[in-house]
MARBA-3410 file (N, C-alpha, C, O; in Angstrom, 1 decimal):
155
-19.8,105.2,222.4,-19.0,105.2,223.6,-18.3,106.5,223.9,-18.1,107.0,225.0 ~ -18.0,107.0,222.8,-17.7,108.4,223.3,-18.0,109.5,223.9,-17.5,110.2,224.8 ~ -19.4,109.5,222.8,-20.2,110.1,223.5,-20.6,110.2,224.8,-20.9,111.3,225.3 ~ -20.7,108.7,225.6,-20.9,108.8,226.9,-19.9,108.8,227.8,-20.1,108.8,229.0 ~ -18.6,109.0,227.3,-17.3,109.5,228.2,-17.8,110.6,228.2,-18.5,110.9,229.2
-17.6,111.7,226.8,-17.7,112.7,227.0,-18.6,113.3,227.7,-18.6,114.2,228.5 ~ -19.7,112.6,227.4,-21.2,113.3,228.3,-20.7,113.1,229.8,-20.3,114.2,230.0 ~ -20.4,112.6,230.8,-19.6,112.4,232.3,-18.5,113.3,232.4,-18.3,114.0,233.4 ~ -17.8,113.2,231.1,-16.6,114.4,231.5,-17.0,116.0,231.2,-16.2,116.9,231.4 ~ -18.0,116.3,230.8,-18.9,117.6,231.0,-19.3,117.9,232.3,-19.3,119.1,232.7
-19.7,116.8,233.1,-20.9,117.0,234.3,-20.1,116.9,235.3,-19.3,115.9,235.5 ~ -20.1,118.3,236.2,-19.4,118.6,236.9,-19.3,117.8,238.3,-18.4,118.1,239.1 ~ -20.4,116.8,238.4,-20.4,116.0,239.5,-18.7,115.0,239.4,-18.0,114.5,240.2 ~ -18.8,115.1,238.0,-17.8,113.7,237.6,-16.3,114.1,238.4,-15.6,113.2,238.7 ~ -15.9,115.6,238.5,-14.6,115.5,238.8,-14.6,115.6,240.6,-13.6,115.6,241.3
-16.3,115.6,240.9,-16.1,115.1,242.1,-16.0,113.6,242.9,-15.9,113.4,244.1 ~ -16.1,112.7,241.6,-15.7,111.7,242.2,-13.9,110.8,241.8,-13.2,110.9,240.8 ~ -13.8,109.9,243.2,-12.6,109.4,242.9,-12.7,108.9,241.2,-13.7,108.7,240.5 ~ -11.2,108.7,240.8,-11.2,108.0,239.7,-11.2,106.7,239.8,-11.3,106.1,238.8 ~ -11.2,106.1,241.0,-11.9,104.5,241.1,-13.4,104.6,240.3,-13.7,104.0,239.3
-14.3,105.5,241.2,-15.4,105.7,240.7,-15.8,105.8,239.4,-16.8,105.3,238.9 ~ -14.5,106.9,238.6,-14.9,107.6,237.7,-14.6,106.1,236.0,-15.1,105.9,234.9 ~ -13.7,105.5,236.8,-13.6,104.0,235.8,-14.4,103.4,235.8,-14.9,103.2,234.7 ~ -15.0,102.4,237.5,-15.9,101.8,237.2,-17.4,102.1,236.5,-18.1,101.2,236.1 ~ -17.8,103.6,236.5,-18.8,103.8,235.6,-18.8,103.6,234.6,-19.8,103.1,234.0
-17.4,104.2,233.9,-16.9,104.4,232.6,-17.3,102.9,232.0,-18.1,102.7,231.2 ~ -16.3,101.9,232.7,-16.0,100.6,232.0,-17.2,99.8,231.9,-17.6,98.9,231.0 ~ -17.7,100.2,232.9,-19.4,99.4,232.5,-20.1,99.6,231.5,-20.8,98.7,231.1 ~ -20.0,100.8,230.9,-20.6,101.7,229.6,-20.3,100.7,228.1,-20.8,100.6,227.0 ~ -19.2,100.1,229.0,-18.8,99.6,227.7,-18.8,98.0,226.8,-17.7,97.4,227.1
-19.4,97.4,226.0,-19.6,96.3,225.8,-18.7,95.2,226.7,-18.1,95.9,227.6 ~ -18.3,93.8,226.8,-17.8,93.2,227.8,-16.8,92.8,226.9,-15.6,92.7,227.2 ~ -17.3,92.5,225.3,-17.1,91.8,224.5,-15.6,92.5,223.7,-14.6,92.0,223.4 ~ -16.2,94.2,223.7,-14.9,95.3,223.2,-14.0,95.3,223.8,-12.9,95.0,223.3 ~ -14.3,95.5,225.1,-13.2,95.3,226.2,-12.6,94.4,226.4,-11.5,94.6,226.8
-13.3,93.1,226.1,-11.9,91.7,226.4,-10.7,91.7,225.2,-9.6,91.2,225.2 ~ -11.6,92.5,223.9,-11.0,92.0,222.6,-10.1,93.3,222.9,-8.9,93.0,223.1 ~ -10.2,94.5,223.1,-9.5,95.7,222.9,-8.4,96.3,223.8,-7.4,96.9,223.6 ~ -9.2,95.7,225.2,-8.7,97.0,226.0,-8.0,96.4,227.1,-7.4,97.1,228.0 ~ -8.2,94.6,227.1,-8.3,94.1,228.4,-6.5,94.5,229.1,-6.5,94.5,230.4
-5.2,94.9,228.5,-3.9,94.8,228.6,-3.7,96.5,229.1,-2.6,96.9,229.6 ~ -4.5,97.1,228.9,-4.3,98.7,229.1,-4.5,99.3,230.4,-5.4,99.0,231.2 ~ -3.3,100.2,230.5,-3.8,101.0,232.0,-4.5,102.3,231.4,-4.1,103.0,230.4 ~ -5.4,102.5,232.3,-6.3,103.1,232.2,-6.7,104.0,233.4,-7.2,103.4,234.3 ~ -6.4,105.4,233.5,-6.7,106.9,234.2,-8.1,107.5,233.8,-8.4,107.4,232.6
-8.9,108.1,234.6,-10.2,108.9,234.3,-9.9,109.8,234.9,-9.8,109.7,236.2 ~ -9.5,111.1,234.1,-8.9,112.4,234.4,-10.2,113.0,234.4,-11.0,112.6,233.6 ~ -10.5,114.5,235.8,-11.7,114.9,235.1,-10.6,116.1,234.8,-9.4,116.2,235.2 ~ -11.3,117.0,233.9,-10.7,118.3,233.5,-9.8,119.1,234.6,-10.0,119.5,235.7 ~ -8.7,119.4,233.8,-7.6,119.7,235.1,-6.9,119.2,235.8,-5.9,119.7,236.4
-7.2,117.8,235.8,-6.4,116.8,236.8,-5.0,116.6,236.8,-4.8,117.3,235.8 ~ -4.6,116.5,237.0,-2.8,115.8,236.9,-2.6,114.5,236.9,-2.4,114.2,238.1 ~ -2.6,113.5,236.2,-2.4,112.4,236.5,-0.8,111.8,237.7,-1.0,111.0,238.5 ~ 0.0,112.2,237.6,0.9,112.6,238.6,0.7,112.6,240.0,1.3,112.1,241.0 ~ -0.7,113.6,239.8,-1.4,113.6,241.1,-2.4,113.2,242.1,-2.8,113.5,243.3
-2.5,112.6,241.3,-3.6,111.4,241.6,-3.1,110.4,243.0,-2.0,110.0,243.2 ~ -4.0,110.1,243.7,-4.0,109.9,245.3,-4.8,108.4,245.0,-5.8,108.2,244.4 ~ -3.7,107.3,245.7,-4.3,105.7,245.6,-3.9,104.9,246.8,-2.7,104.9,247.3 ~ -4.5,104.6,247.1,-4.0,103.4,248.0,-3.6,101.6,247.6,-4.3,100.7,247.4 ~ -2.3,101.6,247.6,-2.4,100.5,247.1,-3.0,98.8,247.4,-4.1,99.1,248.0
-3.0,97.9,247.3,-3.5,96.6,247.5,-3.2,96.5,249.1,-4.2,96.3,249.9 ~ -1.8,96.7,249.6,-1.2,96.2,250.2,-1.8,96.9,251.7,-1.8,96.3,252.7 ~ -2.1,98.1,251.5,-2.5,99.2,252.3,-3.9,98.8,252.6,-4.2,98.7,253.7 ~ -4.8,98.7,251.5,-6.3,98.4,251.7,-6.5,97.0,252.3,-7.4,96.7,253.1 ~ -5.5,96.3,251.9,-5.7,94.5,253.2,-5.7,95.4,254.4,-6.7,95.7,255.1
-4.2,95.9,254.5,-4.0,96.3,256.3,-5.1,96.9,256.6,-5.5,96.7,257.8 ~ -5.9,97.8,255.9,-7.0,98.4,257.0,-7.8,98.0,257.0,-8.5,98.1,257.9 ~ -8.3,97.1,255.7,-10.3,97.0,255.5,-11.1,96.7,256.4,-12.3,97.2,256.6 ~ -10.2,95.3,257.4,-10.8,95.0,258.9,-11.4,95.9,259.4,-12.6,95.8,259.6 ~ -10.4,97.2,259.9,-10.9,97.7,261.2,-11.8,98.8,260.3,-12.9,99.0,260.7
-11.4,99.4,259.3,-12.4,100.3,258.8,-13.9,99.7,258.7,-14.8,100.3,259.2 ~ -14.0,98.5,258.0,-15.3,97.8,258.1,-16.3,97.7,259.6,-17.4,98.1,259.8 ~ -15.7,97.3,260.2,-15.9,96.9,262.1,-16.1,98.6,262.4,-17.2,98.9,263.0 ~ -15.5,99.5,262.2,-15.6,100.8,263.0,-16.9,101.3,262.3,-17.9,101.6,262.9 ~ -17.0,101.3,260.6,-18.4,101.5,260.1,-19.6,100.9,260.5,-20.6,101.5,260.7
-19.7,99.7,260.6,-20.4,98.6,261.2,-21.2,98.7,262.7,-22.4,98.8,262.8 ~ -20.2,98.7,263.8,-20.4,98.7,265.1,-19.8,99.5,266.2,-19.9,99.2,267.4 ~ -18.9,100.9,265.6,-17.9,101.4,266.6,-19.0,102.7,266.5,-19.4,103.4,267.4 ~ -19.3,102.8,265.2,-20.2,104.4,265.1,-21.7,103.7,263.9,-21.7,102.7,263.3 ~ -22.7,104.7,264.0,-23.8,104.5,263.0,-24.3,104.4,262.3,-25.5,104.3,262.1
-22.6,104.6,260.7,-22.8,104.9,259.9,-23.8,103.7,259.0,-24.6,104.1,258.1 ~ -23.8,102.3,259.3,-24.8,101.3,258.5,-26.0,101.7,258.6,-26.9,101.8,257.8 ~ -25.9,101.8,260.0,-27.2,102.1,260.1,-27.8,103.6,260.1,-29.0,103.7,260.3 ~ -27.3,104.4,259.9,-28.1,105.5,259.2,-28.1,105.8,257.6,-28.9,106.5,257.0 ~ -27.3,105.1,257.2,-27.4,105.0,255.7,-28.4,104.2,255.9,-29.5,104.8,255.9
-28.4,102.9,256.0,-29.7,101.9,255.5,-31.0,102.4,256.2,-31.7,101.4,256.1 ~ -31.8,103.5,256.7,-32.4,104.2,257.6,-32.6,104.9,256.0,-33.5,104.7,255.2 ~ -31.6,105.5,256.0,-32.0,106.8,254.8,-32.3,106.1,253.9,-33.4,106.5,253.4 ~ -31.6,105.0,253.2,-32.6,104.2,252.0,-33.8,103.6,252.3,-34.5,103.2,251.4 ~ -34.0,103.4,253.3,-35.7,102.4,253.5,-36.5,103.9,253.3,-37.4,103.6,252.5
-36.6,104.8,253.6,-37.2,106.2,252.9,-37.6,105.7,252.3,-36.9,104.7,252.0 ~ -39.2,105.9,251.5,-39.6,105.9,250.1,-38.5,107.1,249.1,-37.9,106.8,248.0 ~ -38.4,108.3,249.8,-38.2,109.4,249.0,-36.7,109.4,248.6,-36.3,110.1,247.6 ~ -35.7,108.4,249.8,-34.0,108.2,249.4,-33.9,108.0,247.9,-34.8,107.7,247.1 ~ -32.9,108.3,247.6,-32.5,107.8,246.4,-31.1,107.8,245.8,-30.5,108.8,245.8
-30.6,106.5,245.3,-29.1,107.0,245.5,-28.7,107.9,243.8,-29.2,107.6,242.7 ~ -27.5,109.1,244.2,-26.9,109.8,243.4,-26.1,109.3,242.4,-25.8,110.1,241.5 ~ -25.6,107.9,242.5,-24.8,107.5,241.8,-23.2,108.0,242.2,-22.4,108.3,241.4 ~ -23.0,108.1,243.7,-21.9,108.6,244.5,-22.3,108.5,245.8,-23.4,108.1,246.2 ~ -21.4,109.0,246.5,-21.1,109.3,247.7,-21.6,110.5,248.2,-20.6,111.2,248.1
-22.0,110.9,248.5,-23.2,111.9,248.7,-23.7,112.2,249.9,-23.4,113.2,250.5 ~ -24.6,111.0,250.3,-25.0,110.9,251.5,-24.1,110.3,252.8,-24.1,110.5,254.0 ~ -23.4,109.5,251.8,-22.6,108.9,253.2,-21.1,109.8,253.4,-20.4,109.7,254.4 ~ -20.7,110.7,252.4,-19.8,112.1,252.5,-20.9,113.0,253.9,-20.4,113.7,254.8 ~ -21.8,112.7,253.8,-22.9,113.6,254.7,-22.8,112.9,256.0,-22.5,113.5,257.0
-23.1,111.8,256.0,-23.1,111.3,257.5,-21.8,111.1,258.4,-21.6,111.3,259.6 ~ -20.8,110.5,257.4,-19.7,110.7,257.6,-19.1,112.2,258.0,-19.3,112.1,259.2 ~ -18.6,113.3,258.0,-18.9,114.7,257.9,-19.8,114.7,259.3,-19.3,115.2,260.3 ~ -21.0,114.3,259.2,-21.4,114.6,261.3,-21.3,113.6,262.3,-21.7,113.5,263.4 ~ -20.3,112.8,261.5,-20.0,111.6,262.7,-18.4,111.8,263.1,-17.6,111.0,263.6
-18.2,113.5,262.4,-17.0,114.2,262.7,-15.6,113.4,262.3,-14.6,113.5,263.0 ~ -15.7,112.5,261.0,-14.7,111.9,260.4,-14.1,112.8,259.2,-14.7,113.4,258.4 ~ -12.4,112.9,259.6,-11.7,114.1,258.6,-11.1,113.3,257.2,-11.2,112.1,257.2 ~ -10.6,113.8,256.2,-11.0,114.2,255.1,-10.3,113.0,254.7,-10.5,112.4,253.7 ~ -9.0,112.7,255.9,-8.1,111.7,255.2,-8.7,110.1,255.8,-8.3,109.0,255.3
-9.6,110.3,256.8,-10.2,109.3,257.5,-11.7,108.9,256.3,-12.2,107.7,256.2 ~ -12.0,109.8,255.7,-13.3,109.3,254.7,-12.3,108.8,253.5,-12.6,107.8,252.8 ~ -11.0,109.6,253.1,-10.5,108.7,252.1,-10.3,107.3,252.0,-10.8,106.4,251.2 ~ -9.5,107.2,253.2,-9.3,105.8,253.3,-10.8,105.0,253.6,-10.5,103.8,253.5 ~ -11.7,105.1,253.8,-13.4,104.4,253.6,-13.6,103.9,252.4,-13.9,102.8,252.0
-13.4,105.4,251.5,-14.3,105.0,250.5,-13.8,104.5,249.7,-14.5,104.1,248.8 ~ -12.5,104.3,249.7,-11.5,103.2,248.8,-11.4,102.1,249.6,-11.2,101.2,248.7 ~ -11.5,101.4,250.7,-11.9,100.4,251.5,-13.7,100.2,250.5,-13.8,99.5,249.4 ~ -14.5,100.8,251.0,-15.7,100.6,250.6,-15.5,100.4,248.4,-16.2,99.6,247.7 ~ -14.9,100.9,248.2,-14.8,100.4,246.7,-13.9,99.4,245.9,-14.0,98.8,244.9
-13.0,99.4,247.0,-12.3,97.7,247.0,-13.2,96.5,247.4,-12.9,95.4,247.1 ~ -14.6,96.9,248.1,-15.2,95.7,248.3,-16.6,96.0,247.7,-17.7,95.7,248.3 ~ -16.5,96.6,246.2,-17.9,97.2,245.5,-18.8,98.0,246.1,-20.0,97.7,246.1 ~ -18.3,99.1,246.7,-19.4,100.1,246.8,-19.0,100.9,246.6,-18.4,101.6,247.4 ~ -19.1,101.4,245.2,-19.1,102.7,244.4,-19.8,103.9,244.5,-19.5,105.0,244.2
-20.8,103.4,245.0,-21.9,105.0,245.3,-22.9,104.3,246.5,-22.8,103.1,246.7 ~ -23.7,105.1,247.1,-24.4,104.8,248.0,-25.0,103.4,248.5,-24.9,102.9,249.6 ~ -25.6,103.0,247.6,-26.7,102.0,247.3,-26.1,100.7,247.2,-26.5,99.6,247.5 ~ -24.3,101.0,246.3,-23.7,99.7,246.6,-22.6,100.1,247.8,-21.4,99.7,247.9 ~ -23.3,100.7,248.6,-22.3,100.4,249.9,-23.1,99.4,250.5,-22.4,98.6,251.2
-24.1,99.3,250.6,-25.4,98.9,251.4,-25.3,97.2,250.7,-25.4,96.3,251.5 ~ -25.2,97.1,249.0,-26.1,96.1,248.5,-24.7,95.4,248.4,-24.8,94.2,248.8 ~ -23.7,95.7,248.2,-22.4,94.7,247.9,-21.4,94.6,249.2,-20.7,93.7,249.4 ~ -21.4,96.1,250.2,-20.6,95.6,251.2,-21.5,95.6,252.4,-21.1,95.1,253.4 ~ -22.3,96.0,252.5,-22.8,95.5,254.4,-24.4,94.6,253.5,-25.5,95.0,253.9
-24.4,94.0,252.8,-25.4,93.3,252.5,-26.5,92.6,253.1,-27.6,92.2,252.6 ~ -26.0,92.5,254.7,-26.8,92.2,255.9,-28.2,93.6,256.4,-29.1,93.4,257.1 ~ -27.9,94.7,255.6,-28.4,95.8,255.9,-29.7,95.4,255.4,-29.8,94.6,254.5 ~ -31.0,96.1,256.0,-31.8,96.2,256.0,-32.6,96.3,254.1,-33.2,95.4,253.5 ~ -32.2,97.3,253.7,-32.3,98.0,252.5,-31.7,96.7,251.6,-32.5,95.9,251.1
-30.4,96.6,251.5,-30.0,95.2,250.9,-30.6,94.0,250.7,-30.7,93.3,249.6 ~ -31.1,93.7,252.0,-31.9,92.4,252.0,-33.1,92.4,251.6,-33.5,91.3,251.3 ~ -34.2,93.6,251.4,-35.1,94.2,250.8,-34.8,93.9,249.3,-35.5,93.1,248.7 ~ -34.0,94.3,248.6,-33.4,94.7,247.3,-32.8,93.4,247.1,-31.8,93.9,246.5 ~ -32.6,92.6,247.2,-31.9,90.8,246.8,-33.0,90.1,247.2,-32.8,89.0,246.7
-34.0,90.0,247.8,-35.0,89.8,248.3,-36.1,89.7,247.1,-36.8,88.7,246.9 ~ -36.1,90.8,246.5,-37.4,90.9,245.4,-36.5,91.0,243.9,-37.0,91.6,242.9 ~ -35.5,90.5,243.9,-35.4,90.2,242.5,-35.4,88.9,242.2,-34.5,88.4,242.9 ~ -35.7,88.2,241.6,-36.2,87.5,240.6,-35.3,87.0,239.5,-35.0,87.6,238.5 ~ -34.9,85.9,239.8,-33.5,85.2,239.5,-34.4,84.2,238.2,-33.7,83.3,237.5
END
């Protein structure tokens, strides 16, 4: 387990993502069984190198109700962000980064500023989409790509 903290907190991709992100990878790493017995009472920060915990930027519960509606509905049907994400994953050659990447990209030419993608992608990971592929598969699941990918697995 350490090892694979530490291997993430080397890779310089890691201090590019939120620390939402940077936990849920983390915690998944980790048995279900350690975690209920050990850890389940603990707060828990994923600093990448440098960070300030102090400084760290959240939206609370209360804030993510009030917006998720209209953030959801404006990604959805006000502009084309579903659908050019799910466009770029039906590619053979797409592939998701394990982040925000691509949709930092589309977002970025659909001329959305810096505090307007914040509030997204913590909307988008309050409702499991942590990196590209679960924006698609856990929050607009109606998407093309999604329905592909729930489609062919095998229950």
């Amino acid at each position: 387990m350490k090892t694979f903290a530490r291997y993430f907190l080397l890779q310089a991709p890691f201090k590019d993502l939120y620390p939402q992100q940077r936990y849920h990878y983390l915690i998944h790493s980790i048995p279900g069984d350690f975690f209920e017995k050990n850890l389940t009472n603990t707060e828990w920060l994923e600093l990448a190198p440098g960070e300030d915990p102090d400084e760290l930027d959240y939206h609370d519960d209360e804030t993510l109700k009030e917006i998720t509606e209209s953030v959801l509905s404006v990604l959805q049907y006000k502009v084309d962000f579903v659908s050019i994400l799910d466009r770029l994953f039906m590619k053979e050659d797409a592939a998701c980064c394990g982040d925000f990447s691509h949709s930092k990209k589309i977002l970025k030419q659909l001329d959305f500023p810096a505090a307007a993608q914040f509030d997204i992608f913590h909307v988008l990971m309050k409702k499991g989409g942590y990196c590209d592929c679960e924006i698609l598969f856990n929050v607009f699941r109606e998407s093309e790509y999604a329905q592909k990918y729930w489609s062919s697995r095998s229950w």
